[in-house]
Backbone as CSV, one residue per row, in Angstrom:
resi,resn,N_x,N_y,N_z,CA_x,CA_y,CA_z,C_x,C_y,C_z
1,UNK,0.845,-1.184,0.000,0.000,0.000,0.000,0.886,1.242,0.000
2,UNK,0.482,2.483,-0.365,1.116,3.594,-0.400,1.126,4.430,0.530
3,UNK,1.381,6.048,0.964,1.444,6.101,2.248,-0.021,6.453,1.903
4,UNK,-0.497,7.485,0.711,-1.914,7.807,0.565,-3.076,6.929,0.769
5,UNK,-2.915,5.833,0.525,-3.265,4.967,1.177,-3.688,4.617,2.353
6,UNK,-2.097,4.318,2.756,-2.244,3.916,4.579,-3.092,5.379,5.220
7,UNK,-2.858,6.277,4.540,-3.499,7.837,5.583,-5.153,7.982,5.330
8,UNK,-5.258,7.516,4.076,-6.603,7.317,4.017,-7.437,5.921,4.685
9,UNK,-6.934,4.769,4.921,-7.325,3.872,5.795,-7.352,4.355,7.241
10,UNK,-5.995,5.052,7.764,-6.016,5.628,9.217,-7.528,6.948,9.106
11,UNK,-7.479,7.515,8.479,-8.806,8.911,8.293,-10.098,7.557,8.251
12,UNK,-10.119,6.807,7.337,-11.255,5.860,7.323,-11.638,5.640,9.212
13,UNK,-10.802,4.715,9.822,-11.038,4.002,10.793,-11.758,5.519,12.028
14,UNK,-10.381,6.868,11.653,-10.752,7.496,12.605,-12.704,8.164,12.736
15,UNK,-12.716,8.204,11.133,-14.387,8.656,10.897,-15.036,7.275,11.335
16,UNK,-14.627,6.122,11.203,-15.963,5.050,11.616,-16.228,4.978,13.484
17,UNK,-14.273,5.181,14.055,-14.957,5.349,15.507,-15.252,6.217,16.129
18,UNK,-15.753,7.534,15.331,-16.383,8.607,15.553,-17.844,8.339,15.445
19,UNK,-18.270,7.761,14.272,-19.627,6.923,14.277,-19.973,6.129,15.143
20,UNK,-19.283,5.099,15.345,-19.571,4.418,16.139,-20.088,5.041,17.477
21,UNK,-19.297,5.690,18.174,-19.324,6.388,19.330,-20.816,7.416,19.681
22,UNK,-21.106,8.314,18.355,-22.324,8.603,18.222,-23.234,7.772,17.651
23,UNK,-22.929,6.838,17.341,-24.678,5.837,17.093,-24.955,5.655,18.635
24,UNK,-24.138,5.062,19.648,-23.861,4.914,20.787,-24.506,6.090,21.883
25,UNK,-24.356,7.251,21.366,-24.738,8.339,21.856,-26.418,8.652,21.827
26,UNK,-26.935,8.199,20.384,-28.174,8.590,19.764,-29.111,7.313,20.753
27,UNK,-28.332,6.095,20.618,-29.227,5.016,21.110,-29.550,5.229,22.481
28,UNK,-28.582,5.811,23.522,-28.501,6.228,24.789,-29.320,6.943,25.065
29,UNK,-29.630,8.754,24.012,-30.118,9.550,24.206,-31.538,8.979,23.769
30,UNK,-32.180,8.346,22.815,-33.393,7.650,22.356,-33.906,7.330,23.581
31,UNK,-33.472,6.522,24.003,-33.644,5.630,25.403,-34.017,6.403,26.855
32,UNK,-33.116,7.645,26.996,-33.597,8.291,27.867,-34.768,9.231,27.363
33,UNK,-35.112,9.504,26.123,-35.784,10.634,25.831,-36.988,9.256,25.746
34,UNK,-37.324,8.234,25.643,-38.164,7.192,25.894,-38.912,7.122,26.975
35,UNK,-37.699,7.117,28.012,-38.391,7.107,29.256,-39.050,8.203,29.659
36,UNK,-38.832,9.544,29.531,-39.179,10.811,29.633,-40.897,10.251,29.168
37,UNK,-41.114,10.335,27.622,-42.419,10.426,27.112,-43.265,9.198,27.417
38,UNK,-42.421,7.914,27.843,-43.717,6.817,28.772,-43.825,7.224,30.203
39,UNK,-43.089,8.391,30.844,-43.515,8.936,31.907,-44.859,9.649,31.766
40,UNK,-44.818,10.714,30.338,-45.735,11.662,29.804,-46.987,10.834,29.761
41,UNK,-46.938,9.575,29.295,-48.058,8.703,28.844,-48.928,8.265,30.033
42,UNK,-48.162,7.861,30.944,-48.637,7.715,32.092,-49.881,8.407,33.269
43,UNK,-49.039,9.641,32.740,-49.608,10.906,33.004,-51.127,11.568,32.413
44,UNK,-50.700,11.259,31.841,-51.843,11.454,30.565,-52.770,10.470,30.873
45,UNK,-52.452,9.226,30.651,-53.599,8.657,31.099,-54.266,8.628,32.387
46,UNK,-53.304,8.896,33.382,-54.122,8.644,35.175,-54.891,9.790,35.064
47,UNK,-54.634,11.141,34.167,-55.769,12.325,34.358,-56.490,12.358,32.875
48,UNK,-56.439,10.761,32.494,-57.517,11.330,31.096,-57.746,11.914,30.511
49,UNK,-56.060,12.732,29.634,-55.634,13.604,28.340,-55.470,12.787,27.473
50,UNK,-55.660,13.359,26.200,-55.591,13.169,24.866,-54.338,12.273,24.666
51,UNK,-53.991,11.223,24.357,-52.347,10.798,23.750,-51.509,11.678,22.948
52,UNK,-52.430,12.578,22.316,-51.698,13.097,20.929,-51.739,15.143,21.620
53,UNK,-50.642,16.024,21.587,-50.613,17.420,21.200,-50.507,17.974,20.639
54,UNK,-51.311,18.027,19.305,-51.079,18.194,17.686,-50.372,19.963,18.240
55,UNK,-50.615,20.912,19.375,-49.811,22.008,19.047,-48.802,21.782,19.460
56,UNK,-48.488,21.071,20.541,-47.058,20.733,21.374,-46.144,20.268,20.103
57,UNK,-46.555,19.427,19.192,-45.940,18.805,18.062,-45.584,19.791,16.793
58,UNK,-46.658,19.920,16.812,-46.029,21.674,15.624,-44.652,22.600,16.305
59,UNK,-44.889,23.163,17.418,-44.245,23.622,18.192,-42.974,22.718,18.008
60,UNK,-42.702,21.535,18.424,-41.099,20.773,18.464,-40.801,20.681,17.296
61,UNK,-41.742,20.621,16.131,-41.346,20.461,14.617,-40.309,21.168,14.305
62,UNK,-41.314,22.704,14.482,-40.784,23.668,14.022,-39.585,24.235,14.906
63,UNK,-39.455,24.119,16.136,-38.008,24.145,17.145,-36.835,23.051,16.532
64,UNK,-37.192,21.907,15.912,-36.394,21.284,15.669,-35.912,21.724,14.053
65,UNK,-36.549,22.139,13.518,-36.454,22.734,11.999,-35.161,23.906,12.300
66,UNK,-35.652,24.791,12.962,-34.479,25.755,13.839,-33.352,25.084,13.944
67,UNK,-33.432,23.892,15.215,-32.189,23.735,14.870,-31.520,22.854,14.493
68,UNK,-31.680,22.036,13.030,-31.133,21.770,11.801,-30.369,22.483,10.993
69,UNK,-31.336,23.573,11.041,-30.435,24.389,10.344,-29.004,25.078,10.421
70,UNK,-29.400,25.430,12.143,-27.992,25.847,13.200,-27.079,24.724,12.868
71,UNK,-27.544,23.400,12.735,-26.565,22.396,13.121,-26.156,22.060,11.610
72,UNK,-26.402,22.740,10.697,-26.342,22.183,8.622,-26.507,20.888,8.730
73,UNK,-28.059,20.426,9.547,-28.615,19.233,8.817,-29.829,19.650,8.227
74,UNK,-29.980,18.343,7.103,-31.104,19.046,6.260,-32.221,18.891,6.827
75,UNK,-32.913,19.950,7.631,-34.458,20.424,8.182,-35.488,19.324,7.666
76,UNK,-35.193,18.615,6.457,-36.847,17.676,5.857,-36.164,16.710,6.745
77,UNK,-34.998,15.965,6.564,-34.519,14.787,7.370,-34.691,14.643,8.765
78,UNK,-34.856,15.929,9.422,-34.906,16.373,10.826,-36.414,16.202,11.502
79,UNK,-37.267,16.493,10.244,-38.626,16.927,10.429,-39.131,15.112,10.358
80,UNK,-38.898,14.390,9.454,-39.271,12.852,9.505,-38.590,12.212,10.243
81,UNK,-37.453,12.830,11.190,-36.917,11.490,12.103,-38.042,11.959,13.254
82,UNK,-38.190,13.251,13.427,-39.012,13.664,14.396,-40.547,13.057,14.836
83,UNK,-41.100,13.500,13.511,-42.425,12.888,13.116,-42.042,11.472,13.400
84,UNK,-41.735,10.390,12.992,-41.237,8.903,13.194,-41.181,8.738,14.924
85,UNK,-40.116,9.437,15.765,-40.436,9.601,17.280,-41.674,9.678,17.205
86,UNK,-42.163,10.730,17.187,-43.491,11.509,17.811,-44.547,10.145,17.726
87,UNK,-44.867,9.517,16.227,-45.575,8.488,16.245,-45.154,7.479,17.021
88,UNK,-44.438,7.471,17.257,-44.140,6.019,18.270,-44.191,6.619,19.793
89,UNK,-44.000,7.666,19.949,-44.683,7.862,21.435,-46.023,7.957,21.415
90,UNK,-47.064,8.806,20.636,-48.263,8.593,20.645,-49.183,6.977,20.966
91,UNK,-48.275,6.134,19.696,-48.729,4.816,20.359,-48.274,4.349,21.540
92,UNK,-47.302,4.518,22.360,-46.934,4.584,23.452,-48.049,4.640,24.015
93,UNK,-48.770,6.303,24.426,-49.195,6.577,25.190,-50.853,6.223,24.906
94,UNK,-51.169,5.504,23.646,-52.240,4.967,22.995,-52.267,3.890,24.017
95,UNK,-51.284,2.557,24.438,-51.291,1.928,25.098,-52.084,2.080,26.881
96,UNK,-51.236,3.112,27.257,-51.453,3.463,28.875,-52.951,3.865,28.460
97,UNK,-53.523,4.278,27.912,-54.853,5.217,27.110,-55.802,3.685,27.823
98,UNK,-55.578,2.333,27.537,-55.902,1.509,27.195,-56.291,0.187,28.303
């Protein structure tokens, strides 16, 4: 191999255990931000609220659209990982509902 090579295999490994480390991060943070909203669900159901806050949800959309942009990720990608959460806590809290 050449050294361009070897420096681009060393840059390879250093970007994958940078990934690695934040998939690690995201799964952690998922997990706690999980527990947070089956707390919410809970809640919701012992005082017999709605599962769903269609304004609370506009509201984080559009906070999270904000900051995508701050962060140069692309805002649509931001907006469907969001939406994707949001539905899976709703059924969450569809459950406790239940």
């Amino acid at each position: 191999m050449t050294d361009a090579t070897n420096r681009a295999a060393e840059l390879l490994a250093g970007h994958r255990d940078s990934i690695d480390r934040l998939d690690a991060i995201l799964v952690y943070t998922l997990a706690e931000r999980f527990k947070h909203t089956k707390a919410v669900g809970r809640l919701k159901a012992e005082h017999d609220l709605p599962p769903s806050d269609p304004a609370r949800e506009a509201q984080q959309i559009e906070r999270l659209e904000w900051l995508s942009k701050e962060a140069d990720l692309d805002p649509e990608f931001a907006k469907k990982f969001l939406n994707f959460i949001i539905q899976e806590v709703i059924q969450h809290h569809q459950k406790h509902q239940k």
